[in-house]
C-alpha positions in Angstrom: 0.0 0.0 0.0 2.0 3.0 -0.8 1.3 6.0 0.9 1.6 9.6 0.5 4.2 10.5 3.2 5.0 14.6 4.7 8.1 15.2 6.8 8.2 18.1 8.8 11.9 18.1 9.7 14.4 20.8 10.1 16.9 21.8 7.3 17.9 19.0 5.1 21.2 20.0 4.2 23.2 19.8 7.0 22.0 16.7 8.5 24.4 13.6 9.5 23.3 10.6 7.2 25.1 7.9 9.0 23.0 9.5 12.0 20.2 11.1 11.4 16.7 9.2 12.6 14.5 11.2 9.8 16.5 10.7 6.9 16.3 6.3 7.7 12.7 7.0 8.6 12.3 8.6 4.9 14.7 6.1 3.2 12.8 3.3 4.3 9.6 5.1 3.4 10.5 5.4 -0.1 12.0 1.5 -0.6 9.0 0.9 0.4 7.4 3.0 -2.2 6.1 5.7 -0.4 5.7 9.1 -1.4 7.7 11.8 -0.2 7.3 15.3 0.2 9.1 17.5 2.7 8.8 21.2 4.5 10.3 22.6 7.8 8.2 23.8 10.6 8.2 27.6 9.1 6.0 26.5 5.8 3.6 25.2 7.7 -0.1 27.2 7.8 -3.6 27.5 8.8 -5.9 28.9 6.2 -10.0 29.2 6.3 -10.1 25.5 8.5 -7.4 24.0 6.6 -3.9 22.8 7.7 -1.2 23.3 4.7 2.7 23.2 3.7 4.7 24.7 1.6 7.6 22.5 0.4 9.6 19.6 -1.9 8.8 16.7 -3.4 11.6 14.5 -2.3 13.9 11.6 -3.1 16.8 10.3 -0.7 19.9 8.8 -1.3 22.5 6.8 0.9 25.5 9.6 -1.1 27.3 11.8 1.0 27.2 15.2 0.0 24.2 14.1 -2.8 21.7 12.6 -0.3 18.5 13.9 -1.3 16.9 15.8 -5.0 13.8 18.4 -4.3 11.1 18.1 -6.9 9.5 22.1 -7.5 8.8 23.5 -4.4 4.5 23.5 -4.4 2.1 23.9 -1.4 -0.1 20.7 0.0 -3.3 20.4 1.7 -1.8 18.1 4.4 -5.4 16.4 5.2 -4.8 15.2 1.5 -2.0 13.2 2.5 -2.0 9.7 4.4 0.8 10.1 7.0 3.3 13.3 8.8 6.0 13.3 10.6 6.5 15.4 13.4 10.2 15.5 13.4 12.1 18.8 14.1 14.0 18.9 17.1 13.5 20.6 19.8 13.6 23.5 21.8 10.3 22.5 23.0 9.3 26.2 22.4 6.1 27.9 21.5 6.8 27.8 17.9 7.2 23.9 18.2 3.9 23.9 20.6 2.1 26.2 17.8 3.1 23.6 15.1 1.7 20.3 17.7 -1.8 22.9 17.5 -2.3 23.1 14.2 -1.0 19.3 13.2 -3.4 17.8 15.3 -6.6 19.5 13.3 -5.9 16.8 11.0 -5.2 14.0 13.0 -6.2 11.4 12.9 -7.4 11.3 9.5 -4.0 12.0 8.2 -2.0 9.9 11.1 0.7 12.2 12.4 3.5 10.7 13.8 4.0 11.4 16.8 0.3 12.0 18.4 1.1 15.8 18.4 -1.6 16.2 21.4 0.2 14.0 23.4 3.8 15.1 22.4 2.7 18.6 23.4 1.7 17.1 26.6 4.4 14.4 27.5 7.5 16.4 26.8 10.2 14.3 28.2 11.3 15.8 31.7 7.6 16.0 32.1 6.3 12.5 31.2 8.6 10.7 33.3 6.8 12.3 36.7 4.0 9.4 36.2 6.6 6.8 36.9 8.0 8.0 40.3 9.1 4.8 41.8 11.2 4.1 37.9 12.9 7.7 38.4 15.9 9.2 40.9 14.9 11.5 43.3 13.7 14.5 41.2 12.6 18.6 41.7 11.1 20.7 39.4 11.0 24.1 40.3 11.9 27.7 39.7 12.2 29.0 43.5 16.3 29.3 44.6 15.8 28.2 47.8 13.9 25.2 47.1 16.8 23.7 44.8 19.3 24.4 47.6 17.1 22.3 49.4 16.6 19.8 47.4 21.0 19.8 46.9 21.5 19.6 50.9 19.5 16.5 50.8 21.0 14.1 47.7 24.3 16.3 47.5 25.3 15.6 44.3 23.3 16.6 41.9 22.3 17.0 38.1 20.7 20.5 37.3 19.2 21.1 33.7 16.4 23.0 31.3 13.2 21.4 31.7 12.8 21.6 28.0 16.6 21.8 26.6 17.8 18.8 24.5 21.3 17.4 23.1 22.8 17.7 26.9 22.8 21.7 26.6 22.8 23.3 29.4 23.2 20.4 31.7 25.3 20.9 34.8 26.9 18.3 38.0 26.8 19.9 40.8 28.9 17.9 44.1 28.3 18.4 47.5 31.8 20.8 46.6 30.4 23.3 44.4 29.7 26.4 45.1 28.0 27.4 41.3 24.6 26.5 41.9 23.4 30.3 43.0 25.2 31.7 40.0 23.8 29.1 37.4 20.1 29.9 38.7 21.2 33.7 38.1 21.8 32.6 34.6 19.2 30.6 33.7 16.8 33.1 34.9 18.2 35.6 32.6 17.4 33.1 30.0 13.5 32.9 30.6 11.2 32.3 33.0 10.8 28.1 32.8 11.8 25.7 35.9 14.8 24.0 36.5 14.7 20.4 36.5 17.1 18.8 38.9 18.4 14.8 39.5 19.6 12.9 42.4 23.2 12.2 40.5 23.7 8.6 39.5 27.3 7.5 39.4 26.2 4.7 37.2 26.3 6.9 34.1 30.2 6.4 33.7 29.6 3.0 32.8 26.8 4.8 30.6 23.5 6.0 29.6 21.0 3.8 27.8 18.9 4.7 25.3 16.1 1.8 24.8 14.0 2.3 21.5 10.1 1.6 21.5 8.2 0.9 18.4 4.7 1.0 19.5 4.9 0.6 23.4 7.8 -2.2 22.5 10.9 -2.3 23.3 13.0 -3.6 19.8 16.4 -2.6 21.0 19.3 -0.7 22.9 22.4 1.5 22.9 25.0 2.5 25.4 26.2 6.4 25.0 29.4 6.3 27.2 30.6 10.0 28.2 33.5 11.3 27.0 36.6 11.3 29.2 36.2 14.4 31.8 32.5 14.9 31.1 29.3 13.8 32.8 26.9 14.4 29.8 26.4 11.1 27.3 24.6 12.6 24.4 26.3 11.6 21.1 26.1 15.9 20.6 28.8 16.2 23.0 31.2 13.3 22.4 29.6 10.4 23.6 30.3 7.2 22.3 27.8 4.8 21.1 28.4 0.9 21.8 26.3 -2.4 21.7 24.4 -3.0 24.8 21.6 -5.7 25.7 18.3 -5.1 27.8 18.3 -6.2 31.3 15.2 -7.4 33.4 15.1 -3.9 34.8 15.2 -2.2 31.4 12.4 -4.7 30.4 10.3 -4.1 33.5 10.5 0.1 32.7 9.4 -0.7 29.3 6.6 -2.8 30.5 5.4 -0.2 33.2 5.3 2.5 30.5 4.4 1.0 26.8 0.6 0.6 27.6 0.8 4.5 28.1 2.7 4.9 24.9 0.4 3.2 22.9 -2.6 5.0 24.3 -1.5 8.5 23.6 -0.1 7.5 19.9 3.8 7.4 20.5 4.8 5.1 18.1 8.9 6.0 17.9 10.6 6.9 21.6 13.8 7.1 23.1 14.0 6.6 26.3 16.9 6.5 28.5 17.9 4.7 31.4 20.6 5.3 33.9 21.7 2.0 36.0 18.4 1.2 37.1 16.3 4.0 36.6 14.2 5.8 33.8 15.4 9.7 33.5 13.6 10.9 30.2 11.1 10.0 27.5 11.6 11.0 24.5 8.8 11.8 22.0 9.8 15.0 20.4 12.3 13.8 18.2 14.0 10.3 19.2 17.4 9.6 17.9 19.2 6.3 17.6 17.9 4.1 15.1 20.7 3.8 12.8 23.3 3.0 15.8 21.0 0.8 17.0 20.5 -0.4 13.3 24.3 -1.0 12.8 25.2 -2.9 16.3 22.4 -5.3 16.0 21.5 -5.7 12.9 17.9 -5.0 12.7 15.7 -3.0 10.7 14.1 -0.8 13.4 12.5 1.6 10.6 11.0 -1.1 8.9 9.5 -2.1 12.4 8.0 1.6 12.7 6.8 1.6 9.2 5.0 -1.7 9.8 3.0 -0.3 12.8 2.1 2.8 10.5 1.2 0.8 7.5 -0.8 -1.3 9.6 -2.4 1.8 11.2 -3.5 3.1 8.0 -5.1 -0.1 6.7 -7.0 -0.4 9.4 -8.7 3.1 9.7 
C-alpha cells in the first residue's frame, strides 16, 4: 500500500546521514514505495479551517554530500496526505507547541507521527513524573531556595532545562560546588521556565541507555558512554555509542510505561535509562535508530513503518 508521506523536519542539508533518525525514517519510506514530500516547521499554515505546507517533493539517497533531489517547491493540503512526521528537534518552544496545535486538526485522518496532542503534553522531563518509583529522586521548580534544598538533601546533583535537548545546558553539581546560585542567576536571565534537577547517578560512567520503543515495545538498545572528563552522554557532545543488551530492569520500565505509549499515539521513543532507573522519554524527536540499526542488525524503521502501514489499513 503506498502511501503519500509529509516530513516536517528541520533543514535537510546539514544533516548527518550515518546518524540522522528522519533521513532512515524517509529512506525506508521510499523502498518501500512511499511518497515523499518534505517542509520545515516555518511552511507550515492555517488557512480558512485547513492545515497546509509549503515545500519539496523529495527523493533520498544513501551519497554523502548528494543525499537527497527536491522536486518544484509547491504547497499541499496536508489532510490530502495519508501520514506526517512530526520530526524537528527541539527547543520544546512555543513555535514547536504552535506547530503540535495546528498538526493535530488533522489528525487522525491524516496519522501524524507522533500523536502531536500527546507530544505537546508528555514532553520528556515531564512525562517521566507518572513513573515516580522508575525515576531518581527529582525537583522541578523555579524557586532558589527550594533547589538548595533539594541539593543539601542528595548532595550531588544533576541541574538542567526542563525543556533543553542534546545535553545543553546540563550541569553536575557535588556536594563541593559552590556554582549552583550563580547558574540559577543565569538561567533566569534566560527565561522564565523551571529547572529540572536529578539525584546524580554514578552509574552513568559506565553509561546512559537509550532503549528504542516501536509501539509501546521495546525492539532494542544503545549504550552512549561520556566522554573522558565529562558527565553528559549525548552523542552531541562526544559520547560514544556501543552495543548494549536489555536487562530485566530495562524490560520491567518498558513494561510499566508502553501501555501509556500506545494509548497517547507514541509510536517512535527514546527513552533512556541510567543503572536502574528511567530519567527521560523522548517523543519529540527520538534519535538512535541507525546505531542501534548497525550494532544489531535490525531493521528498526522497517518495524516503525510496519506499525504505521498497519495503522492506515485499518482506519
Amino acid at each position: 500500500m503506498a502511501l503519500k508521506v509529509a516530513i516536517q523536519m528541520d533543514p535537510i542539508d546539514p544533516i548527518n546521514i550515518d546518524a540522522d533518525s528522519t533521513f532512515r525514517i524517509a529512506e525506508e519510506a521510499q523502498s518501500r514505495g512511499h511518497e515523499l514530500f518534505y517542509y520545515t516547521p516555518d511552511k507550515l499554515s492555517y488557512r480558512e479551517g485547513e492545515i497546509y505546507a509549503r515545500g519539496w517533493p523529495l527523493t533520498v539517497r544513501r551519497e554523502k554530500g548528494n543525499h537527497f533531489t527536491l522536486g518544484a517547491e509547491t504547497e499541499v493540503n496536508l489532510a490530502d496526505w495519508d501520514v506526517v512526521w512530526l520530526r524537528q528537534d527541539p527547543p520544546f518552544d512555543m513555535g514547536y507547541i504552535t506547530t503540535t496545535h495546528m498538526l493535530e486538526r488533522i489528525h487522525p485522518h491524516t496519522l501524524v507521527v507522533n500523536d502531536p496532542f500527546w507530544v505537546r503534553n508528555c514532553p520528556e522531563k515531564l512525562l517521566v513524573l507518572n513513573f515516580p518509583d522508575l525515576t531518581p529522586p527529582t525537583l522541578i521548580a523555579r524557586d532558589l531556595a527550594t533547589i538548595k534544598e533539594f541539593k543539601a538533601r542528595h548532595g550531588d546533583i544533576i541541574l538542567k532545562p526542563l525543556y533543553g535537548n542534546g545535553g545543553a545546558g546540563v550541569f553536575r553539581l557535588d556536594p563541593n560546588d559552590r556554582n549552583l546560585a550563580s547558574l540559577h542567576e543565569l538561567f533566569s536571565g534566560i527565561n522564565r521556565e523551571p529547572l529540572i534537577a536529578q539525584k546524580f547517578l554514578p552509574a552513568v560512567s559506565k553509561g546512559d541507555k537509550r532503549i528504542i520503543l516501536v509501539n509501546g515495545e521495546p525492539v532494542g538498545a544503545i549504550n552512549r558512554v561520556p566522554a573522558e572528563g565529562e558527565t553528559r552522554s549525548n552523542m552531541h557532545v562526544g559520547g560514544r555509542p556501543e552495543k548494549v543488551g536489555l536487562t530485566d530492569r530495562d524490560r520491567e520500565i518498558c513494561a510499566a510505561i508502553g501501555p501509556l505509549l500506545r494509548e497517547y499515539g507514541q509510536i517512535f521513543v527514546g527513552i533512556d535509562v541510567i543503572g536502574d532507573w528511567l530519567t527521560e522519554i523522548n517523543v519529540t524527536s527520538p534519535t538512535g535508530i541507525q546505531e542501534l540499526e548497525r550494532f544489531d542488525g535490525t531493521n528498526i524503521a522497517g518495524k516503525i513503518w510496519d506499525v504505521i502501514e498497519d495503522k492506515r489499513a485499518n482506519r
